[in-house]
C-alpha positions as CSV (number, residue, x, y, z in Angstrom):
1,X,-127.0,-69.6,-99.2
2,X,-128.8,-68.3,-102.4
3,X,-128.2,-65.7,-104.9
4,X,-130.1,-65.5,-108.5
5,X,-127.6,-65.7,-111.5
6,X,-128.8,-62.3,-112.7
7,X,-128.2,-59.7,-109.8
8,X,-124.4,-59.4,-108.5
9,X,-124.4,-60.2,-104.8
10,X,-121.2,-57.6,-104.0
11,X,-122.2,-54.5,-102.4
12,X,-121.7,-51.4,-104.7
13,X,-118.4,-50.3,-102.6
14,X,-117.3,-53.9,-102.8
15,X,-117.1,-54.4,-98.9
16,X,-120.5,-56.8,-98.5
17,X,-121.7,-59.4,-99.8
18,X,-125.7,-59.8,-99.6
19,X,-127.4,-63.9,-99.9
20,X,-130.9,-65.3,-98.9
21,X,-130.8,-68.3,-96.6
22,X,-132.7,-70.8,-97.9
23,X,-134.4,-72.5,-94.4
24,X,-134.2,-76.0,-96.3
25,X,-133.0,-78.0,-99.3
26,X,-135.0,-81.3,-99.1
27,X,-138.6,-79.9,-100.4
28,X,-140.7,-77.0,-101.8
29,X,-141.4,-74.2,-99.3
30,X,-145.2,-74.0,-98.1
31,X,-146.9,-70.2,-98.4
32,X,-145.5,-68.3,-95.5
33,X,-142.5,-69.8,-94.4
34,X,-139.5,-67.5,-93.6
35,X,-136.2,-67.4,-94.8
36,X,-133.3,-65.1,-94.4
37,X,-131.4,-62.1,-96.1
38,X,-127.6,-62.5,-94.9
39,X,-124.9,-60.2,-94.8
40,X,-121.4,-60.8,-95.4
41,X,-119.0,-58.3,-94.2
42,X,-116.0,-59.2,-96.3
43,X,-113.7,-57.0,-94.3
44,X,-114.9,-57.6,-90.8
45,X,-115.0,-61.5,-91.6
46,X,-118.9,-61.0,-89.9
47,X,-122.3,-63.2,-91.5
48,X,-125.3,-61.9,-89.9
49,X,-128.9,-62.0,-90.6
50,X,-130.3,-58.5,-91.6
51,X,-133.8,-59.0,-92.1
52,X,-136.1,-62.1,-92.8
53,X,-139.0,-62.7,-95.4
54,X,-142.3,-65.0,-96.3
55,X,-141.4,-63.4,-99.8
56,X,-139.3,-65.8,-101.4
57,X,-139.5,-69.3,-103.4
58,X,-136.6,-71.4,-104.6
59,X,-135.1,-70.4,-108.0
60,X,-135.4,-66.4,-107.5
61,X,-134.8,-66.4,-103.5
62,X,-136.3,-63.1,-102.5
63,X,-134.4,-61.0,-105.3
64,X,-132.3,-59.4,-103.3
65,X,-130.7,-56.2,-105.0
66,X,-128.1,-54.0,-104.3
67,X,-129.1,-50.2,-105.2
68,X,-126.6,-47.0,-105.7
69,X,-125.0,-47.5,-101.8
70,X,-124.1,-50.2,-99.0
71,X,-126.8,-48.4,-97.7
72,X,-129.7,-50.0,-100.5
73,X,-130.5,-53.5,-100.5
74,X,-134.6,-54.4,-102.0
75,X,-135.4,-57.6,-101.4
76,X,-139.5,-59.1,-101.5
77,X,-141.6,-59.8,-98.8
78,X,-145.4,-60.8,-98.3
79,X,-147.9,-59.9,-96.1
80,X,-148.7,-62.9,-94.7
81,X,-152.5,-61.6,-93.3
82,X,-153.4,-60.5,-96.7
83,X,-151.0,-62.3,-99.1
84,X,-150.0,-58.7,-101.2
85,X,-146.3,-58.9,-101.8
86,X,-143.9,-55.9,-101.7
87,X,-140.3,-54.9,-101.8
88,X,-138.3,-53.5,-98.8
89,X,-135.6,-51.1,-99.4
90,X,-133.2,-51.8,-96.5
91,X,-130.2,-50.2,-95.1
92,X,-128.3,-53.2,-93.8
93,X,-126.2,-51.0,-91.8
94,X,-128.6,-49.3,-89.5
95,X,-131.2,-51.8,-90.1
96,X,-133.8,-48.9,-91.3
97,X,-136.7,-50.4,-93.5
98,X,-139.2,-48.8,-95.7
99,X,-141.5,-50.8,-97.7
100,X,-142.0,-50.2,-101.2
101,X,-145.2,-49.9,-102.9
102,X,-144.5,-53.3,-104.9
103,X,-142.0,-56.2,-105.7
104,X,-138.4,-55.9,-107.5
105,X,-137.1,-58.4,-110.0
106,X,-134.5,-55.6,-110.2
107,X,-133.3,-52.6,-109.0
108,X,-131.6,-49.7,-111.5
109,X,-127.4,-48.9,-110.5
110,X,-129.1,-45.7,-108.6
111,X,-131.2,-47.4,-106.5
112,X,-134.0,-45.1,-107.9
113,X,-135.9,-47.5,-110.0
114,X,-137.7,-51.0,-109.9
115,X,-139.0,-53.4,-112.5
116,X,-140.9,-56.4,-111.6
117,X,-143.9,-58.7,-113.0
118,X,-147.1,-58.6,-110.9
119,X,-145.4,-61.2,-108.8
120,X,-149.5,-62.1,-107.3
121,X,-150.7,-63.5,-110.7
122,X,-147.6,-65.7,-111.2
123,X,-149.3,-68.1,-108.6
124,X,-151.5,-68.8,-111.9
125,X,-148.8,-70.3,-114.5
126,X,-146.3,-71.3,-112.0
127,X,-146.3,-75.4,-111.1
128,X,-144.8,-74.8,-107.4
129,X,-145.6,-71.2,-106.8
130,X,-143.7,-68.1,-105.3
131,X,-144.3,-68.5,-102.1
132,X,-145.3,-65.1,-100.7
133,X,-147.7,-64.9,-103.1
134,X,-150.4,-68.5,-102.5
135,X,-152.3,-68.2,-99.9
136,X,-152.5,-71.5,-98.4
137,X,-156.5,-72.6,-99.4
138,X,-156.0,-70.9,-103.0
139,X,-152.8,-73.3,-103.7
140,X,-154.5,-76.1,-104.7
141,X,-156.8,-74.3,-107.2
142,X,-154.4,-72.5,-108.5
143,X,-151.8,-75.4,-108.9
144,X,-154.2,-77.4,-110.7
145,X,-155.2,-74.4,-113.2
146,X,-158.9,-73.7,-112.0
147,X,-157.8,-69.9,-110.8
């Protein structure tokens, strides 16, 4: 289980507990390969998997972030056919989704704002790259600093 250091895992009303699942340990992840968002019920005693994402890499996991209710958790994704990134906003409850119009680093105590770095162009400056991001015949080039 992951969690960044930056972005409290507890659920606003204290009863959850939301992780990414890394899918290994033993190597870097290749463009496209999923891993999970995890919910911990801490008053049911239930772990269950509430959505899955391409849109993660190993430091930041998929930046999971709580918003105003238990009913608000962004996490990143990436569309695998054309390598965009985006956010979800998810209710982990009902398991209603709604994709965002881009990524989250973080999202504001109301749930109503955002912030993120153009999460395609880190692929550029970062050694082993975020994962969604790299499409698989552009890592290469962009690894070894021709993009």
């Amino acid at each position: 289980m992951h969690r960044f250091f930056d972005s409290s895992p507890i659920s606003p009303s204290g009863r959850f507990v939301a992780v990414f699942q890394l899918p290994f340990e033993n190597r870097q992840p290749e463009p496209g390969e999923i891993g999970c968002v995890r919910l911990i019920d801490l008053q049911g005693g239930t772990n269950k998997i509430v959505a899955q994402t391409c849109g993660w890499e190993p430091q930041l996991g998929a930046n999971i972030n709580w918003g105003a209710t238990d009913h608000e958790l962004f996490f990143n994704d990436v569309d695998t056919g054309t390598w965009q990134p985006f956010a979800w906003k998810l209710d982990p409850i009902s398991g209603k989704k709604e994709r965002m119009e881009a990524t989250v680093y973080h999202a504001s105590s109301d749930g109503k704002w955002l912030i993120s770095s153009n999460l395609s162009l880190l692929r550029k400056t970062q050694k082993w790259l975020w994962c969604g991001c790299a499409h698989k015949s552009n890592a290469t080039q962009y690894m070894a600093g021709k993009g």
